[in-house]
N, C-alpha and C positions, 0 to 999 in steps of 0.2 A: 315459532313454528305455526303455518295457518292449516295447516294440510293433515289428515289422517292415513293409516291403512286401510283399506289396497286403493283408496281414491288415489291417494300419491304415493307412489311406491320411488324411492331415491334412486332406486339400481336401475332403472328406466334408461338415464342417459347416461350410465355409463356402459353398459350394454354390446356396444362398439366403438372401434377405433375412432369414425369420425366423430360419434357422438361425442369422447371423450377430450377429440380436439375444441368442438363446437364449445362446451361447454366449460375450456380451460382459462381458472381464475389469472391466471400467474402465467407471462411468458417469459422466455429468455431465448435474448439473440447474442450473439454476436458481438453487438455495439455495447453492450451490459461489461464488458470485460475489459480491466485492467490488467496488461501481461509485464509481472515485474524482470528487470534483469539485472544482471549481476557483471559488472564492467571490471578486466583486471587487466593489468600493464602487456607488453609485446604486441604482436604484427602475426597473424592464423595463429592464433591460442586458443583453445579450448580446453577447460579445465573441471571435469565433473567435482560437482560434490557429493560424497561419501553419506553423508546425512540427508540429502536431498535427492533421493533417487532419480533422473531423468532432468535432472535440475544440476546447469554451467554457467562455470563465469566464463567469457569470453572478451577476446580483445577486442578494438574501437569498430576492425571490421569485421568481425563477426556481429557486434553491435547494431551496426548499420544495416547486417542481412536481415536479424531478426528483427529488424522495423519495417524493414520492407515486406518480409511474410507475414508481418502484424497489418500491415494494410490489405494485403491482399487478401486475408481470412476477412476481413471486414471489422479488426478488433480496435478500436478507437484511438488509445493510448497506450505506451511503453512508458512502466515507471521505472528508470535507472537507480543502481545503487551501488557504489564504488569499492573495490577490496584494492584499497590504498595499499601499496607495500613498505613494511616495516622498517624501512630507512625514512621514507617520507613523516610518519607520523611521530607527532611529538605531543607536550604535557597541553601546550597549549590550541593545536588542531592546525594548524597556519597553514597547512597545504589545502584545507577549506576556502583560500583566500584566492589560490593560483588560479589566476587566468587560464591557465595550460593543465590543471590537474587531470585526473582520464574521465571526473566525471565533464567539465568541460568541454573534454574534447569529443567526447560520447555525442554531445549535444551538437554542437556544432556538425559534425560528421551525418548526424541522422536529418538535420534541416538541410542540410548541402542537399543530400541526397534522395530524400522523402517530401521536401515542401511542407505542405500542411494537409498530404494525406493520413499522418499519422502524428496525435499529439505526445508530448516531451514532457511530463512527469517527472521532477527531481523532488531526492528527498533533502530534506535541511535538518542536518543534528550533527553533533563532531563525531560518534563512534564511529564512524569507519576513519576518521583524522587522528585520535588522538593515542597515547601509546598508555592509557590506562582504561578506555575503553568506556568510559559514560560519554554521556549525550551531551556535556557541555565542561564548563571549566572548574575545574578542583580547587577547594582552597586548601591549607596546613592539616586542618582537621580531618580533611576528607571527606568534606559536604559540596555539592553540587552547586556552587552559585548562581543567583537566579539572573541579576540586571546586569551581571559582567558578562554573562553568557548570551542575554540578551543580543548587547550588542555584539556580539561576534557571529551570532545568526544573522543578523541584519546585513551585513557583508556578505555572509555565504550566498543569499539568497539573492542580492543585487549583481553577484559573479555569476552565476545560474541565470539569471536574467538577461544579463549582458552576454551570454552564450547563444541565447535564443531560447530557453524553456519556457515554456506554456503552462507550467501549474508547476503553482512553488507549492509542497509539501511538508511543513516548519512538523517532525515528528518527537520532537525532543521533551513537550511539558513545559518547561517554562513557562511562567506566568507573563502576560502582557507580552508577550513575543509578536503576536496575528499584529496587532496594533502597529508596533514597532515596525514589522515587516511591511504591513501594506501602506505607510507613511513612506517609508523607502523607494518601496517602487513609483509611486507617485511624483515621488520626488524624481526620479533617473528617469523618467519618462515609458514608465511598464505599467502605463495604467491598465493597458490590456491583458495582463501577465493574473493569472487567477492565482486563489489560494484556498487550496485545500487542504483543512485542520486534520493533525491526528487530533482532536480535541477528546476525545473518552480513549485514552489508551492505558493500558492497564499495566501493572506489574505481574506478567505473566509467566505461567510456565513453559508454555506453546511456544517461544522465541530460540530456542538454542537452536537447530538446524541454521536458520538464519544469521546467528553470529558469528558461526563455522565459516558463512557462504562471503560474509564483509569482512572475514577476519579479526573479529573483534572477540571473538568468545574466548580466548586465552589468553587477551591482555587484559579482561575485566576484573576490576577491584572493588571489590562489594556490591551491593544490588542496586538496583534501581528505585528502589520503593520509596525515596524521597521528593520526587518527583512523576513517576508513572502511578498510578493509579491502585488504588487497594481495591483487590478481584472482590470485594465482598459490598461494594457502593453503589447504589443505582441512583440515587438524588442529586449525589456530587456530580455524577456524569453530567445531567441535567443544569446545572452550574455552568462547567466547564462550557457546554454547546452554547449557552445561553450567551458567554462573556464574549467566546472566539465569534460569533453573527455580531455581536455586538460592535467587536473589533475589526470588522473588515474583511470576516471568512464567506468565499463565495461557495460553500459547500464544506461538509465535516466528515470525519471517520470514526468507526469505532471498529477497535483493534485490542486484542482479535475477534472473532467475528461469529464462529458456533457458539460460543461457551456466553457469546453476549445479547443471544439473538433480541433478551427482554429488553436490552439497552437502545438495539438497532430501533425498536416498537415505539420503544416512547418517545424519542426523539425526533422520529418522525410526525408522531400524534401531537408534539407539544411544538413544534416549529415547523414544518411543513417545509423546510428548506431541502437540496439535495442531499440525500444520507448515505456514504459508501461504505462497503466494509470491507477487512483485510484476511481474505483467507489464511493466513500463515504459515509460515513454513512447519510449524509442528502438527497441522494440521493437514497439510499435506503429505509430511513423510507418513500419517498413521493409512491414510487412505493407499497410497505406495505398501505400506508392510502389510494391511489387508491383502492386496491382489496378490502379494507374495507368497502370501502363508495359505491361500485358496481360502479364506472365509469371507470374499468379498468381491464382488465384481467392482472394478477402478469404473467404468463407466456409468453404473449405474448409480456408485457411491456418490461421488464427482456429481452428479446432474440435479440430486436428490437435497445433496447440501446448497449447491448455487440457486434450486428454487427458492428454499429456504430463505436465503437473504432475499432475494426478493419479495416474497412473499410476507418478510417480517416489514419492508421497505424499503431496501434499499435501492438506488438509480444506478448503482454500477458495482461490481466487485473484482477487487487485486485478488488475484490467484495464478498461482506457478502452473496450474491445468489451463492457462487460458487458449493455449494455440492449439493443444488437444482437442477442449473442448468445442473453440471455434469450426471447428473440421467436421466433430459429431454434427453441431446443427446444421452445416453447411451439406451435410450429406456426402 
């Protein structure tokens, strides 16, 4: 501090509106915003979920419309994510593999019809595939195997590829996956095809709305915590970002995203690379049950949190408020 009272008084420029724009550390537009959605089988479906207030899966052309009003709010990218139905999914994920699955067909449908006004975000992990509900393949015991799952990702994400997506999203943990992955596409010719790490993702509480919205949350057998992330590590994070740049990551996440903001901080400070984070879905339904219960304005909550992530670092943030909030800045 070089400055004393009343020579420098701080409340100066904050004073007035303009002053308080002139003088604003932290912006957020628009383009900052990832608008996740939620892809399920049929032709005009729309299907709210119960835990996600204002938050639908929809079918392929609903899909399409919300990409379309994601460009035209000015919001960059749509992350897809599939609620495969319960015939499709099996122990081993296989309908991950389908050319024609609806995440697929989500993709294709939205480049038909958007071009590259608006970028194609797929995630890569089996839960929404598989009929017990982890992120990769089970052995007898009921451990998560790491280099069998590996390669079954590597698939996923060269299917995704071969769809048209624009950012492969590997959110599963596995070790040496990025590697795996971004050898892949090189190889099928997707060198231009990006990849963005869940690399700090955590064993969270903040994820059930979410497993509701993919269908995964009641075929799930045991936890995650053998691969995601113990809430209580901040150096490991530091690890993981370190290996996935190392591996071929064009940009990292950390998920989820309030409860992490010290993780979003460092890994900024400690690699300078793009850092996104994942508002989630538990973190969106409490801002929903705020505006509910009148101890909270949704707008104000909403705007207050997304500076935050910027302000801790971050180049973009997934959040189920995205078209909302695109509208607020948009005026």
């Amino acid at each position: 501090m070089t400055g004393s009272y009343p020579n420098t008084r701080l409340r100066r420029s904050r004073a007035h509106g303009w002053s308080r724009a002139l003088h604003r550390e932290t912006m957020l537009t628009p383009a900052d915003l990832i608008w996740p959605l939620f892809v399920t089988a049929g032709e005009g479906v729309e299907e709210p979920i119960a835990t996600l207030p204002g938050v639908s899966r929809w079918s392929v052309d609903g899909i399409v419309a919300r990409a379309k009003e994601a460009a035209a709010l000015g919001i960059p990218v749509v992350a897809l994510f599939p609620n495969t139905p319960r015939e499709l999914r099996s122990d081993d994920g296989a309908e991950a593999h389908n050319p024609d699955n609806l995440m697929c067909r989500a993709i294709r449908s939205i480049k038909d019809a958007c071009g590259d006004s608006v970028g194609v975000l797929t995630d890569v992990a089996l839960d929404p595939y598989t009929s017990h509900g982890q992120d990769g393949l089970v052995d007898d015991a009921g451990y998560v195997v790491n280099d069998e799952t590996v390669a079954v990702l590597v698939d996923q994400a060269v299917n995704q590829a071969n769809a048209g997506a624009d950012i492969i999203a590997p959110s599963d943990m596995m070790d040496g996956r990025i590697h795996a992955i971004r050898m892949a596409l090189e190889i099928n010719g997707h060198s231009n095809v990006q990849i963005m790490s869940y690399a700090a993702k955590y064993a969270s509480a903040f994820y059930g709305p979410f497993r509701d919205a993919v269908g995964s949350g009641g075929l799930l057998k045991g936890d995650k915590k053998t691969y995601q992330m113990d809430p209580a590590n901040g150096d490991e994070a530091l690890r993981e970002v370190a290996m996935d740049i190392a591996e071929g990551a064009d940009s990292v996440m950390v998920k989820p995203g309030l409860a992490y903001l010290d993780i979003i901080y460092r890994v900024k400070q400690r690699f300078d690379v793009p850092v996104f984070a994942y508002q989630v879905s538990g973190e969106y339904a409490m801002i929903e049950a705020a505006q509910a219960a009148g101890i909270g304005d949704r707008d104000a909550l909403v705007l207050e949190k997304l500076i935050a992530f910027k302000r801790a670092g971050c180049s973009g943030i997934l959040t189920y408020h995205a078209a909302h909030v695109a509208r607020l800045l948009n005026g």
